[in-house]
C-alpha positions as CSV (number, residue, x, y, z in Angstrom):
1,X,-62.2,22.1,24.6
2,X,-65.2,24.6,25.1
3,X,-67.2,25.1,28.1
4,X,-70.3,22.6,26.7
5,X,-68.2,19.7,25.7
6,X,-66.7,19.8,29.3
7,X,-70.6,20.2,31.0
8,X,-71.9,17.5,28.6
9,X,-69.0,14.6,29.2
10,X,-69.3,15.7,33.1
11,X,-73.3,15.1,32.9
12,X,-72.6,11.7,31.7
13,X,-70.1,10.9,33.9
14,X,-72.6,11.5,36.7
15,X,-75.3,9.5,34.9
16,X,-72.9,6.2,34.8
17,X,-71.7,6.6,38.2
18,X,-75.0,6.7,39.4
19,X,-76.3,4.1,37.4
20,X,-73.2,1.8,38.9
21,X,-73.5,3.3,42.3
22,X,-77.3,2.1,42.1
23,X,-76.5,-1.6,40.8
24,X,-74.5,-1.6,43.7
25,X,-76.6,-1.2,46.1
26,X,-79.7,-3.5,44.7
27,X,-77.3,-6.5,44.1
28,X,-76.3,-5.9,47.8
29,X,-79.6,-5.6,49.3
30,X,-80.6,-8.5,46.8
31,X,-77.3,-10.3,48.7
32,X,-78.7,-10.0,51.9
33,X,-82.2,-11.2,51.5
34,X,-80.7,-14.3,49.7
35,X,-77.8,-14.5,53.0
36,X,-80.9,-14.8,55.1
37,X,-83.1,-17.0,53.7
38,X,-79.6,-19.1,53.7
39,X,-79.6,-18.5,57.7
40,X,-83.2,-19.7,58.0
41,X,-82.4,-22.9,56.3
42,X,-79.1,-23.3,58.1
43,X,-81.5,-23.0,61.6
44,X,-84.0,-25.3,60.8
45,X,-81.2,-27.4,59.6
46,X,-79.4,-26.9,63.1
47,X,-82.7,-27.3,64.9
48,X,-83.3,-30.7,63.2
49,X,-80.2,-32.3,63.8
50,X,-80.2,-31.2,67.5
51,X,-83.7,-32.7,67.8
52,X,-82.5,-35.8,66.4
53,X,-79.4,-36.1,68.4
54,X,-81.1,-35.5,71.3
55,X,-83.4,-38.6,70.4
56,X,-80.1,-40.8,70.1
57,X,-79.0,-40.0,73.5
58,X,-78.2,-43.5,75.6
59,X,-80.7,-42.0,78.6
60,X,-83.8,-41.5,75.8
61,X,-83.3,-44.8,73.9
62,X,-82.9,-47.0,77.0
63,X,-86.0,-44.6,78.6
64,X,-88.0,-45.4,75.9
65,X,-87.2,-49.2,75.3
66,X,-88.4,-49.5,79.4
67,X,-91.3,-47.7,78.5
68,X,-92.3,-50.1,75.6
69,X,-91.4,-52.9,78.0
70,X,-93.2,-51.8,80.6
71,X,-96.1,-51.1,78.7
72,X,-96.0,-54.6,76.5
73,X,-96.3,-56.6,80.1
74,X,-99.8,-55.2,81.4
């Protein structure tokens, strides 16, 4: 094998690994943006179930139920 087969198969070696080192990294940067947009949604999710537990408490029901019978006897 001569000197120019050798540089040429070595040149495209280096143009397929950096073709595949570069899919690499946009499907991983492409992976995080996706991962957080999935963590937004799981915190509003979060924050809306916490809201709404919160409303079910015994304390804010019973609160509330006084208020509107308090209010409804004026």
């Amino acid at each position: 094998m001569d000197i120019s087969t050798s540089i040429s198969l070595l040149t495209i070696n280096v143009i397929l690994l950096s073709a595949v080192i570069i899919t690499i990294i946009v499907v991983g940067i492409v992976l995080v943006v996706k991962l957080n947009k999935i963590a937004g949604n799981v915190e509003k999710a979060t924050s809306n179930i916490l809201s709404v537990t919160a409303w079910f408490s015994p304390v804010k029901v019973f609160g509330e139920l006084a208020k509107v019978f308090k209010s409804g006897k004026r």
